[in-house]
N, C-alpha and C positions, 0 to 999 in steps of 0.2 A: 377484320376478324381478330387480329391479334389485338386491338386497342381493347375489343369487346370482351376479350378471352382475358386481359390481364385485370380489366375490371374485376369481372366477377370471379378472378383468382384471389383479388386483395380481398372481395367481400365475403368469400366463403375462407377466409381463415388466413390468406398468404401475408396478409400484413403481420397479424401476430407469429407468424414464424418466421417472416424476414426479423421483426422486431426480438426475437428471440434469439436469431445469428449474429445479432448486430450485440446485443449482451454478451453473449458467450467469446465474441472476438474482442470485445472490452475487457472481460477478467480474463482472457490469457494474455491482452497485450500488457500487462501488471507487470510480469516479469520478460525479462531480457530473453532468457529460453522464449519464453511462449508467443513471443514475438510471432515467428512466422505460422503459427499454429493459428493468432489472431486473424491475421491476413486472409488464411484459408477461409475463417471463418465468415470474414467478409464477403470473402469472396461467392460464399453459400446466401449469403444474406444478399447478394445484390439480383443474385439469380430465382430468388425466393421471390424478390420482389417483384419482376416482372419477369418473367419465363416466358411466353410467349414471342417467338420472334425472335428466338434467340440462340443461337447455336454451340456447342462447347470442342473445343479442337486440344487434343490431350497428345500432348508432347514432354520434352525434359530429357534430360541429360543419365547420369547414373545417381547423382544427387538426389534427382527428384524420386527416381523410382527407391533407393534406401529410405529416404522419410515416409513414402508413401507406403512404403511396407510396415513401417511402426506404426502412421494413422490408422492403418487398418486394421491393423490388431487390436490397437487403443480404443480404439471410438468409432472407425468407418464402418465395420461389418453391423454393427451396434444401430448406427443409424439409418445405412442404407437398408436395414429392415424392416423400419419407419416406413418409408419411403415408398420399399415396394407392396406392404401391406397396404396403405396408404393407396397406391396407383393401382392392387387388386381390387379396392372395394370402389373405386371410383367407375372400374370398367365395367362393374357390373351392370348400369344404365348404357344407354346410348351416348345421353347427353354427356355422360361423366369422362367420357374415354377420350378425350382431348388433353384432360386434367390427369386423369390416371397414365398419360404418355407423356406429361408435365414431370411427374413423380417421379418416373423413372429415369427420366433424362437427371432428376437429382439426386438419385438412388446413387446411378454410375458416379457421378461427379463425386458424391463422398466417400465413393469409394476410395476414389484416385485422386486427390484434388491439386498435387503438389505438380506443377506443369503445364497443369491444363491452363487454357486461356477463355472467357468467353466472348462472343463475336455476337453483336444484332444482324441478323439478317437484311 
């Protein structure tokens, strides 16, 4: 089910937004700051790419949660609204709410990203 379920995530659009995290972790990794900002981004790009089967375990120190409080202001609240629009119009079908509980698990994650780890099931 998950092999099936990542398919038809890259075909109904996850490639182009994995391929779009994987850009935006390129022009931040430019500079020295935006280094770990990159990272994050990658970090969104790998779970973009196949999300199913995948779990995220959100941890960190007091470091993490200080940055994590700048991302969210900056950009997380920004995008995790993507996300959970994104994950409302999907649940609107039957079929789509596997995808729409996809989104959300990426909603969270940009929210928080600095800590988190992700795990395959």
């Amino acid at each position: 089910m998950r092999l099936l379920g990542n398919i038809l995530w890259l075909i109904l659009g996850g490639l182009f937004l994995a391929a779009g995290w994987a850009v935006i972790g390129l022009v931040l990794c430019v500079t020295i700051v935006g280094i770990p900002l990159g990272v994050q981004a990658f970090k969104m790009a790998g779970l973009t790419l196949t999300p199913f089967g995948k779990t995220v375990v959100y941890g960190g120190g007091v470091g993490s949660v200080l940055v994590n409080i700048v991302w969210f202001v900056l950009a997380g609240v920004w995008m995790a609204i993507g996300y959970v629009c994104a994950g409302l119009l999907n649940c609107i079908t039957i079929i789509g709410i596997p995808f729409g509980i996809q989104s959300f698990k990426m909603a969270k994650l940009t929210l928080w990203p600095f800590g988190s780890q992700i795990y395959s099931l």
